[in-house]
mmJSON file of the N, C-alpha and C atoms, coordinates in Angstrom:
{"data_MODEL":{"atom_site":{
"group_PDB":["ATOM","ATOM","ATOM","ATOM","ATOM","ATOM","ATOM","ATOM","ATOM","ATOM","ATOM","ATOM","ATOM","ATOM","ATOM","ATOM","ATOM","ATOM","ATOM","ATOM","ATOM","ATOM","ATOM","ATOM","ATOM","ATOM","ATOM","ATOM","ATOM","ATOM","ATOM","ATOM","ATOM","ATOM","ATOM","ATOM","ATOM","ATOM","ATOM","ATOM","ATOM","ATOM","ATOM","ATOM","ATOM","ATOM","ATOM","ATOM","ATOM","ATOM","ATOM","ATOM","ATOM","ATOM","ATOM","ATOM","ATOM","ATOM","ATOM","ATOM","ATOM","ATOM","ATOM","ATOM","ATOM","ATOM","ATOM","ATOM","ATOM","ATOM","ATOM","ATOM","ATOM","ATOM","ATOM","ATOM","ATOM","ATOM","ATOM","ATOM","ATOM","ATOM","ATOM","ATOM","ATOM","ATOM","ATOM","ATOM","ATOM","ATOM","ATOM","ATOM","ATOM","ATOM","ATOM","ATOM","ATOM","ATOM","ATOM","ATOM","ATOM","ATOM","ATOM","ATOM","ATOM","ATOM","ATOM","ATOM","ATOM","ATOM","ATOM","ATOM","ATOM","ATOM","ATOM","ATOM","ATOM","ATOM","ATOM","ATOM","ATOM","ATOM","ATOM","ATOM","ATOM","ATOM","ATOM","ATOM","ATOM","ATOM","ATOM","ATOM","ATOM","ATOM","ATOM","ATOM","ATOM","ATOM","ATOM","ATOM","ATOM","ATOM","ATOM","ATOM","ATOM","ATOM","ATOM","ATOM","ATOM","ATOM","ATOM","ATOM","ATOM","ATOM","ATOM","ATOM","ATOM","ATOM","ATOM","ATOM","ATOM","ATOM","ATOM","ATOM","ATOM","ATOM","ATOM","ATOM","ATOM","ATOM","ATOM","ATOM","ATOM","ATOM","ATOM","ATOM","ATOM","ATOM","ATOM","ATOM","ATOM","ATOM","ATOM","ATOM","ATOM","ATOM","ATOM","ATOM","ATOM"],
"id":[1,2,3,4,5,6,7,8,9,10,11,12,13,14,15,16,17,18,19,20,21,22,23,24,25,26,27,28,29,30,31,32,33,34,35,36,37,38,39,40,41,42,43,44,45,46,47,48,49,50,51,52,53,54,55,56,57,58,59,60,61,62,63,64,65,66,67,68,69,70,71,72,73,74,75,76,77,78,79,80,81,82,83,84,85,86,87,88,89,90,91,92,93,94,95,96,97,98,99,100,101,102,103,104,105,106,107,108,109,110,111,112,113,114,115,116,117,118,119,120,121,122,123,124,125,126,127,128,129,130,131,132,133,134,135,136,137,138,139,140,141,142,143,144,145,146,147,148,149,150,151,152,153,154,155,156,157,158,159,160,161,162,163,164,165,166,167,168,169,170,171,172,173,174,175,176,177,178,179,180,181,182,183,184,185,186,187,188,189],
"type_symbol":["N","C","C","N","C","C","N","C","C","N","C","C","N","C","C","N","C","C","N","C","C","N","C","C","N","C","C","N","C","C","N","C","C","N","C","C","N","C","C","N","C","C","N","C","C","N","C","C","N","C","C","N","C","C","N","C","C","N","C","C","N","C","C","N","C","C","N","C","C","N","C","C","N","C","C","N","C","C","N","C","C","N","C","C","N","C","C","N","C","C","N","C","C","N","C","C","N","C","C","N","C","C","N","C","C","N","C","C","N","C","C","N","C","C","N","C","C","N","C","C","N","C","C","N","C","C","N","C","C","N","C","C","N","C","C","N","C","C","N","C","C","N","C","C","N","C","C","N","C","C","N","C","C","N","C","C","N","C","C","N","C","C","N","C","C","N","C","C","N","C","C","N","C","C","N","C","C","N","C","C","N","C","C","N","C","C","N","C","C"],
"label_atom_id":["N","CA","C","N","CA","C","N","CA","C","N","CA","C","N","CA","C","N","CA","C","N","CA","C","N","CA","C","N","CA","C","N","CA","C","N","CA","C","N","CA","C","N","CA","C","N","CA","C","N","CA","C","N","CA","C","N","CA","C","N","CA","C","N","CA","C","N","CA","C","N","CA","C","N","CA","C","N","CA","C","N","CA","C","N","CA","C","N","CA","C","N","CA","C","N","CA","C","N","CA","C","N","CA","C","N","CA","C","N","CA","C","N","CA","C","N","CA","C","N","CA","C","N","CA","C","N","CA","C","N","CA","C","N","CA","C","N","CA","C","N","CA","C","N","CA","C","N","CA","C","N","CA","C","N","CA","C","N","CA","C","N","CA","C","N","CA","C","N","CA","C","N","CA","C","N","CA","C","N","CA","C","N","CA","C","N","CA","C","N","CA","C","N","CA","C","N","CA","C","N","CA","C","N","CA","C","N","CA","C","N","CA","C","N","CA","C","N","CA","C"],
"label_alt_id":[null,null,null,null,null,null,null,null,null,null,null,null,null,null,null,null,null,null,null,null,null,null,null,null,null,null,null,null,null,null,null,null,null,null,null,null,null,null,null,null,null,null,null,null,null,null,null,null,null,null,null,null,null,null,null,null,null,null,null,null,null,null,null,null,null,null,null,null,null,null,null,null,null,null,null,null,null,null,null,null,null,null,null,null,null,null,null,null,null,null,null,null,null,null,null,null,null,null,null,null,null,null,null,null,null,null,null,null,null,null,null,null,null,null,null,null,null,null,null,null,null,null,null,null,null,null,null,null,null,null,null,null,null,null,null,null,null,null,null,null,null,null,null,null,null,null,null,null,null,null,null,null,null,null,null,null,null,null,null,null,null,null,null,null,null,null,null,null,null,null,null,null,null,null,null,null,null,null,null,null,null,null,null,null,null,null,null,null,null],
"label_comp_id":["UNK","UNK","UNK","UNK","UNK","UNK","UNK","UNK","UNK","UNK","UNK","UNK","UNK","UNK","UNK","UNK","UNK","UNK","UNK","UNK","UNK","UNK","UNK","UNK","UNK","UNK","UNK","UNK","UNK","UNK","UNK","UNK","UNK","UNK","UNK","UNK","UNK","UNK","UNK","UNK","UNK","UNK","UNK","UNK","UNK","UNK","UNK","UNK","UNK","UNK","UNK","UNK","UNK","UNK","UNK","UNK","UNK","UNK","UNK","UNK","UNK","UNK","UNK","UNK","UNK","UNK","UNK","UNK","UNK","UNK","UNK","UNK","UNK","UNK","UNK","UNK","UNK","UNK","UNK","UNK","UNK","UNK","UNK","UNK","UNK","UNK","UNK","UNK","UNK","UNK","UNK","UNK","UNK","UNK","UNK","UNK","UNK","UNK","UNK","UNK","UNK","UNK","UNK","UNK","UNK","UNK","UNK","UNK","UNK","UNK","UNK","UNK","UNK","UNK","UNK","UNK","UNK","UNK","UNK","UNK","UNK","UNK","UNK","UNK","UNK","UNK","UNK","UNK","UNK","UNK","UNK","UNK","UNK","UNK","UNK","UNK","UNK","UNK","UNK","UNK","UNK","UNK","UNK","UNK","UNK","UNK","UNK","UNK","UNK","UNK","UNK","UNK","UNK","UNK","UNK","UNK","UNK","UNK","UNK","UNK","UNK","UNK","UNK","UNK","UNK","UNK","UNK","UNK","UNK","UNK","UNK","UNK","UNK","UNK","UNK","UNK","UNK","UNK","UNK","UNK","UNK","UNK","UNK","UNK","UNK","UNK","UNK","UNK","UNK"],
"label_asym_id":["A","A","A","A","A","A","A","A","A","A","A","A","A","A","A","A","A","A","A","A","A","A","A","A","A","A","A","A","A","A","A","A","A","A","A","A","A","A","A","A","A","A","A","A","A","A","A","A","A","A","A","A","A","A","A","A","A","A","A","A","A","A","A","A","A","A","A","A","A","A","A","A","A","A","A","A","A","A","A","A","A","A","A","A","A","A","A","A","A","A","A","A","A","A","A","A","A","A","A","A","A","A","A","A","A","A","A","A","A","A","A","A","A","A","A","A","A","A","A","A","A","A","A","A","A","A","A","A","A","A","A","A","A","A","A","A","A","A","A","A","A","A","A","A","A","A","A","A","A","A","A","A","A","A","A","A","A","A","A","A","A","A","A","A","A","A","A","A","A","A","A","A","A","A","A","A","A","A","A","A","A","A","A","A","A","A","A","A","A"],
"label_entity_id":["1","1","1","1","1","1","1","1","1","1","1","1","1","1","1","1","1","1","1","1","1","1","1","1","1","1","1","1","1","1","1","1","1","1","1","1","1","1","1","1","1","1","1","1","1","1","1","1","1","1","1","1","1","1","1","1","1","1","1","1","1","1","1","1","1","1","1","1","1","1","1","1","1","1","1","1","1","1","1","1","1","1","1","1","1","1","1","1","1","1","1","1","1","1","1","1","1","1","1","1","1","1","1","1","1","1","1","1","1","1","1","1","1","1","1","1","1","1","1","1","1","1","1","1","1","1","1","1","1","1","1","1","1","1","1","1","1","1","1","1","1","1","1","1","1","1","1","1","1","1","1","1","1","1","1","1","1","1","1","1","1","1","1","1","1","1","1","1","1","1","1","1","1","1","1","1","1","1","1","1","1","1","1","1","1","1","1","1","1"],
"label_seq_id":[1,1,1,2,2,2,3,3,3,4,4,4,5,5,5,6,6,6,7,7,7,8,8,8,9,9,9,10,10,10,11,11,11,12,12,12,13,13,13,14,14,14,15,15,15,16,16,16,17,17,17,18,18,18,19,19,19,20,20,20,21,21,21,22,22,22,23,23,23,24,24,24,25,25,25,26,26,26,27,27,27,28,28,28,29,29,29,30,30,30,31,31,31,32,32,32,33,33,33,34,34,34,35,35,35,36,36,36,37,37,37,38,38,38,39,39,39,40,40,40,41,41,41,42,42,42,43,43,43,44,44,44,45,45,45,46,46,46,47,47,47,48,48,48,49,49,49,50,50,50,51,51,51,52,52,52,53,53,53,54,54,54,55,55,55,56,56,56,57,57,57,58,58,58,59,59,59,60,60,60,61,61,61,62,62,62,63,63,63],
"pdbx_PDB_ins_code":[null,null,null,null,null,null,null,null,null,null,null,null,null,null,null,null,null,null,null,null,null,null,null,null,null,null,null,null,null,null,null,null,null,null,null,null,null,null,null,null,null,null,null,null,null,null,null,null,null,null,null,null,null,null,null,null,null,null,null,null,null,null,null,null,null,null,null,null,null,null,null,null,null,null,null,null,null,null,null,null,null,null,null,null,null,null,null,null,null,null,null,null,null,null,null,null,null,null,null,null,null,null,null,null,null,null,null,null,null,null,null,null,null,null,null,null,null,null,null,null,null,null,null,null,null,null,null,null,null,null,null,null,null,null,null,null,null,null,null,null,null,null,null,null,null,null,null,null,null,null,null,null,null,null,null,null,null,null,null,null,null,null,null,null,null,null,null,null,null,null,null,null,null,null,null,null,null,null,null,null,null,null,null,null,null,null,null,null,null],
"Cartn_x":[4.525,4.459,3.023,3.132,1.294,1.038,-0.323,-0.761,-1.033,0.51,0.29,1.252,0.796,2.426,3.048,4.27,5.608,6.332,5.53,5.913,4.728,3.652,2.722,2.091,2.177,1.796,0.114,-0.528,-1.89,-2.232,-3.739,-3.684,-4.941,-5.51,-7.218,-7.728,-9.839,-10.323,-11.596,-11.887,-13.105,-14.4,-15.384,-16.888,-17.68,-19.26,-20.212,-20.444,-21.007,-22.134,-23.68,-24.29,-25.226,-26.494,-26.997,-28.509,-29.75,-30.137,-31.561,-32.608,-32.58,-33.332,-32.373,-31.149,-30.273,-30.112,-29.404,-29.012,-27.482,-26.431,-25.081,-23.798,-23.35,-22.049,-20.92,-19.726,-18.248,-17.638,-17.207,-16.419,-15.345,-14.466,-12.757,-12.733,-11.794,-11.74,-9.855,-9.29,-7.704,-7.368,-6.042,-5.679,-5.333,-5.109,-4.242,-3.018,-2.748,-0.93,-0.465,0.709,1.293,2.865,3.666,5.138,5.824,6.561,7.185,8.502,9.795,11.211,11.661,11.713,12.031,13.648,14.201,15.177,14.77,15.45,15.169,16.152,16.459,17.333,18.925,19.036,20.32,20.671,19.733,19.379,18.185,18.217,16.979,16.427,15.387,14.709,13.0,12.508,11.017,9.893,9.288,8.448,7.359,5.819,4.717,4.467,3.684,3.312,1.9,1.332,-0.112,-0.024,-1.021,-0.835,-0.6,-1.393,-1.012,0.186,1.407,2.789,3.072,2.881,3.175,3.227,1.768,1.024,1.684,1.872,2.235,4.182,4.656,6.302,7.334,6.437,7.282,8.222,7.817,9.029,9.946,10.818,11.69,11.672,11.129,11.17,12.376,12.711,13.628,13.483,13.777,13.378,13.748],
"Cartn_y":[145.554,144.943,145.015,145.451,145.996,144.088,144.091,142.677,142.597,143.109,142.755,142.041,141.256,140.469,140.913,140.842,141.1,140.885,140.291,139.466,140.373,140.868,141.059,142.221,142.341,143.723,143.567,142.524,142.219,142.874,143.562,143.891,143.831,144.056,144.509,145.108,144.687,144.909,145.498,146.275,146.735,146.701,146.705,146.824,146.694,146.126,146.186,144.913,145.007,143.316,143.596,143.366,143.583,142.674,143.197,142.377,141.961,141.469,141.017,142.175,143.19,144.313,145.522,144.892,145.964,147.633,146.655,147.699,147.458,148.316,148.014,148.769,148.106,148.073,148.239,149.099,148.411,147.331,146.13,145.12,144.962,144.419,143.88,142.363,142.499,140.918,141.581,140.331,140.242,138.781,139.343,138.474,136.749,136.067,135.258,134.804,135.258,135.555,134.233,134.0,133.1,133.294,133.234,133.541,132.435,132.581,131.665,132.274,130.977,131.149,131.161,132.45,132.279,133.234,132.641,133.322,134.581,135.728,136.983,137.745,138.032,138.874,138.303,136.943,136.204,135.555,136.01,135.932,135.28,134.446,133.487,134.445,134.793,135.519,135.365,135.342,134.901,136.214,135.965,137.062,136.716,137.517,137.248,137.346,136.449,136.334,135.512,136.003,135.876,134.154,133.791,131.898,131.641,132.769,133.051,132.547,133.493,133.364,132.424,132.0,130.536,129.283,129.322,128.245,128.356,129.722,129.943,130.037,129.911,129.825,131.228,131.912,133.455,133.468,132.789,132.81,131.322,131.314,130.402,130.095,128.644,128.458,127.508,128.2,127.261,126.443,125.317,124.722,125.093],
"Cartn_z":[46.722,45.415,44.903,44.022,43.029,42.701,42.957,42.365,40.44,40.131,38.905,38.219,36.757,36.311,36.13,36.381,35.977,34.62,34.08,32.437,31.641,31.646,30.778,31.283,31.86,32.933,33.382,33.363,33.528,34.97,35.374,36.722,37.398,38.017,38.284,36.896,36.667,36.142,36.875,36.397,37.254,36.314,37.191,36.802,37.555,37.286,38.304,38.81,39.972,40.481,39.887,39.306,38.936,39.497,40.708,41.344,40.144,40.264,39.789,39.829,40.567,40.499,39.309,39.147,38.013,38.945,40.829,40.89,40.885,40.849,40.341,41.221,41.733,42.529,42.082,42.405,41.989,42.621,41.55,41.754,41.308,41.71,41.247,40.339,39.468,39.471,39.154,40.049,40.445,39.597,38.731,37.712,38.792,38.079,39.072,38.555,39.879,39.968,40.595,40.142,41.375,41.854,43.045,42.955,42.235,41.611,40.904,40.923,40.623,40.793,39.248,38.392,37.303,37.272,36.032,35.729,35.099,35.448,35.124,34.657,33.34,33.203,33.611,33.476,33.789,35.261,36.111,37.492,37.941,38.944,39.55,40.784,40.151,41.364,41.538,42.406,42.62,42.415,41.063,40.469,40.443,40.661,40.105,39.305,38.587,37.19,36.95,36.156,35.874,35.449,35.498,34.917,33.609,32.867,31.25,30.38,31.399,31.319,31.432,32.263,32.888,31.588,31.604,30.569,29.018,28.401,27.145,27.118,28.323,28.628,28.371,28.386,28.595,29.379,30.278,31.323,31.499,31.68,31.839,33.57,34.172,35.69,35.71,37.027,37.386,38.726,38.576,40.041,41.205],
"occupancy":[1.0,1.0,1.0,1.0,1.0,1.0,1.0,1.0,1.0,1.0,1.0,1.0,1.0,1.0,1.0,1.0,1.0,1.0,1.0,1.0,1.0,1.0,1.0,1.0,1.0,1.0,1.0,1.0,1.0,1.0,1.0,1.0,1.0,1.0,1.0,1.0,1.0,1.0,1.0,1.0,1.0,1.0,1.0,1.0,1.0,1.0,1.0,1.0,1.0,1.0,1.0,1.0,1.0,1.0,1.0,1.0,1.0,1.0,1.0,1.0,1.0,1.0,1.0,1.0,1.0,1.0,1.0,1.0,1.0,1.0,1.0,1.0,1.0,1.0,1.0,1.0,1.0,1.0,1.0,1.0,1.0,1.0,1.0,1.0,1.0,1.0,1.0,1.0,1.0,1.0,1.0,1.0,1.0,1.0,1.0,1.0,1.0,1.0,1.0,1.0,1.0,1.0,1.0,1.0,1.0,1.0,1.0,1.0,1.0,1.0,1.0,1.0,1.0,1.0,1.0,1.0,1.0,1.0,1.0,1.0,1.0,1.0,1.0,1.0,1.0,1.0,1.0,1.0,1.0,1.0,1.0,1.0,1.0,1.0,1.0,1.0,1.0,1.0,1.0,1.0,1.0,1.0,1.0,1.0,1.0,1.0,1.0,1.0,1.0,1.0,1.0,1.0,1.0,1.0,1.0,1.0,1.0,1.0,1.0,1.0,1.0,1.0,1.0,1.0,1.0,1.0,1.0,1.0,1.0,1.0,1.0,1.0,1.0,1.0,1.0,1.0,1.0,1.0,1.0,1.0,1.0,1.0,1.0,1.0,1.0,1.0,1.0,1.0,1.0],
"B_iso_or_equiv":[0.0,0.0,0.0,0.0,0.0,0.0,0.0,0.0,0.0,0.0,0.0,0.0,0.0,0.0,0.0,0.0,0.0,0.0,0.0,0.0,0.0,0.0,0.0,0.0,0.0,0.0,0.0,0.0,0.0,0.0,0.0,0.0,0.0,0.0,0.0,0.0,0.0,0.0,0.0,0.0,0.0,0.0,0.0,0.0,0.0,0.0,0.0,0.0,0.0,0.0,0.0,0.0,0.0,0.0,0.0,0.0,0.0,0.0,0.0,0.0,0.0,0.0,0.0,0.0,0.0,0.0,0.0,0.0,0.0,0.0,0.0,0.0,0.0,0.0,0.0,0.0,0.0,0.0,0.0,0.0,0.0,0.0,0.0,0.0,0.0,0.0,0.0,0.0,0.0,0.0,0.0,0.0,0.0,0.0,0.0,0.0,0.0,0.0,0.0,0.0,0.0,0.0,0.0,0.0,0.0,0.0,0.0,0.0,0.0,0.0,0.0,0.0,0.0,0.0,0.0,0.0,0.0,0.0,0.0,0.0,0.0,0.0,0.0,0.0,0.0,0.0,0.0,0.0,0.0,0.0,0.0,0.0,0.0,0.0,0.0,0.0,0.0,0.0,0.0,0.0,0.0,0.0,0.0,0.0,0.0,0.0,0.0,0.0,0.0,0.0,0.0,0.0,0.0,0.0,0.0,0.0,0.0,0.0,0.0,0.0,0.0,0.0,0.0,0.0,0.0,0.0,0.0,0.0,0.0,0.0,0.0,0.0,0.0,0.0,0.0,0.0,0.0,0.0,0.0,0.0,0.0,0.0,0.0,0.0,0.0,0.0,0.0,0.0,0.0],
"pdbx_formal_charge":[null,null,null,null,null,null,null,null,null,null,null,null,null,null,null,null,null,null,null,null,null,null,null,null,null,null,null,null,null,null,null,null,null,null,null,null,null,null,null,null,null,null,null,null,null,null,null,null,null,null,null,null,null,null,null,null,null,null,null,null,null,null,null,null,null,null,null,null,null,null,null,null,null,null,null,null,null,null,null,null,null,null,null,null,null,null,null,null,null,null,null,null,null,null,null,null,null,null,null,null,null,null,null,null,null,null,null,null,null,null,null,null,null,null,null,null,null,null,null,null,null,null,null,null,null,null,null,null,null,null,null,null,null,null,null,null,null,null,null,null,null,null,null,null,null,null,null,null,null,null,null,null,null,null,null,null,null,null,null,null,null,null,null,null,null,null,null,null,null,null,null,null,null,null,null,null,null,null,null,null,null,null,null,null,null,null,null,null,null],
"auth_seq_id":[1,1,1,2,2,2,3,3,3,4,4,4,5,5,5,6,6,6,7,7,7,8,8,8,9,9,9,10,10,10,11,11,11,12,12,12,13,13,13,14,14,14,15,15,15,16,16,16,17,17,17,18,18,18,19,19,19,20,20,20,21,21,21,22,22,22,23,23,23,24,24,24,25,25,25,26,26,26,27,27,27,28,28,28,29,29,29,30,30,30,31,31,31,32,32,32,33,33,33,34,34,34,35,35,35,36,36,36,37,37,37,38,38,38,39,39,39,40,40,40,41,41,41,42,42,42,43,43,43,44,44,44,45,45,45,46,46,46,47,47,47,48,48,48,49,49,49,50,50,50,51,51,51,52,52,52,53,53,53,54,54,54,55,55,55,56,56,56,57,57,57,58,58,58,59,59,59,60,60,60,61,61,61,62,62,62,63,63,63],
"auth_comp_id":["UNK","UNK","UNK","UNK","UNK","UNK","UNK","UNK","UNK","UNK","UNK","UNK","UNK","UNK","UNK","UNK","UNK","UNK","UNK","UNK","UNK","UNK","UNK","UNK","UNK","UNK","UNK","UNK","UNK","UNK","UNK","UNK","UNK","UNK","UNK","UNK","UNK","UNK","UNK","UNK","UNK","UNK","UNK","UNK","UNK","UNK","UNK","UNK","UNK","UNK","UNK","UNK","UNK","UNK","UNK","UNK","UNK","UNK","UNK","UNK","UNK","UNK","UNK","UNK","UNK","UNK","UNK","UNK","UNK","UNK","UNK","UNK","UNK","UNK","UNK","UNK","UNK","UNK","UNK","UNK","UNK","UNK","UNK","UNK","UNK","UNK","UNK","UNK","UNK","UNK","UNK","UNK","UNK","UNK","UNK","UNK","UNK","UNK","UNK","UNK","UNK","UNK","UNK","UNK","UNK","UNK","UNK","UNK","UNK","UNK","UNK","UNK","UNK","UNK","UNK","UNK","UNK","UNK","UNK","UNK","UNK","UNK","UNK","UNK","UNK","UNK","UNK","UNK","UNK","UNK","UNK","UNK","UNK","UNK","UNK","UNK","UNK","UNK","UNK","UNK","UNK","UNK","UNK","UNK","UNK","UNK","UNK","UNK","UNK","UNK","UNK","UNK","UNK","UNK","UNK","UNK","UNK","UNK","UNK","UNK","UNK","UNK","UNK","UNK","UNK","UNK","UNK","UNK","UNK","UNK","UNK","UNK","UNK","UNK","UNK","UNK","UNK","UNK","UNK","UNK","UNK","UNK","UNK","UNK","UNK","UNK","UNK","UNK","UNK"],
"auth_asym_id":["A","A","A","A","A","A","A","A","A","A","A","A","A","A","A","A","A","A","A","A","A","A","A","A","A","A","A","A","A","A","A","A","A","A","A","A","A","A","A","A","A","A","A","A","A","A","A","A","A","A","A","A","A","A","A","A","A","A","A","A","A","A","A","A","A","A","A","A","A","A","A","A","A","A","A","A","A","A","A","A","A","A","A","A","A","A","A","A","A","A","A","A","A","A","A","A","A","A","A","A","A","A","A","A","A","A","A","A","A","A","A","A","A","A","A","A","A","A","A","A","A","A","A","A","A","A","A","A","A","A","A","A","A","A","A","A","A","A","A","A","A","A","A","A","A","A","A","A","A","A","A","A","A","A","A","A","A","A","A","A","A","A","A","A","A","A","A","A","A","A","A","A","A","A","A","A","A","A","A","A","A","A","A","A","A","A","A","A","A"],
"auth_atom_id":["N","CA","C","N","CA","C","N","CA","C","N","CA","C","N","CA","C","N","CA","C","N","CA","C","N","CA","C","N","CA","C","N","CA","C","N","CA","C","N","CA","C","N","CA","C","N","CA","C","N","CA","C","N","CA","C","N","CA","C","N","CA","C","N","CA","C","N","CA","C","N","CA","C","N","CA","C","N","CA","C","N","CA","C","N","CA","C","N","CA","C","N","CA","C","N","CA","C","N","CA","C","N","CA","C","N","CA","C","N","CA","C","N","CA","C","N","CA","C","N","CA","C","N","CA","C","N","CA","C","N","CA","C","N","CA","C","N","CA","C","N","CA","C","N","CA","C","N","CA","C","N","CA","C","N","CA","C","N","CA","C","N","CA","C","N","CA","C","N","CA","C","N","CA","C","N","CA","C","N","CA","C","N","CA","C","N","CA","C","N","CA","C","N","CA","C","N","CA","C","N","CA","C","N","CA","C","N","CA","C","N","CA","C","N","CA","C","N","CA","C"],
"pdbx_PDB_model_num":[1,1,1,1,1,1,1,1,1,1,1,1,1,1,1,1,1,1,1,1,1,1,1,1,1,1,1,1,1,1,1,1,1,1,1,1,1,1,1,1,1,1,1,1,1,1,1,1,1,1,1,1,1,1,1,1,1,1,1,1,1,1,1,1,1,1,1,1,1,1,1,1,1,1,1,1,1,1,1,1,1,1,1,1,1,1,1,1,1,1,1,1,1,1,1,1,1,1,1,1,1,1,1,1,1,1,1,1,1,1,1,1,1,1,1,1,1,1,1,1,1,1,1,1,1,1,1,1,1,1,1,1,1,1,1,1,1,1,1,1,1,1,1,1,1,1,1,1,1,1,1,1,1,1,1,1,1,1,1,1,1,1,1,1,1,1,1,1,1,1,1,1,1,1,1,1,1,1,1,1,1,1,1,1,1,1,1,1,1]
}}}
């Protein structure tokens, strides 16, 4: 399973770490996901989904 949402398609972002001398690295930043038990498509099944979703109710949870 790719660490990305399932509702919005959000995924890794890339760029640099940048030292104090401005020398520069590749870094990740990873959305945050969480598993959650949402209804899907008429069906209760446990999807990742970014907090976004979550917060703004794209998705419908079910307990």
């Amino acid at each position: 399973m790719a660490r990305m949402c399932s509702i919005c398609g959000k995924k890794r972002s890339v760029g640099h770490n940048i030292s104090h001398a401005n020398n520069k690295t590749k870094r990740t930043w990873q959305p945050n996901l969480q598993k959650v038990r949402a209804r899907v498509e008429g069906s209760v099944r446990r999807v990742l989904v970014c907090t976004d979703c979550i917060h703004s109710g794209r998705i419908e949870k079910v307990a």
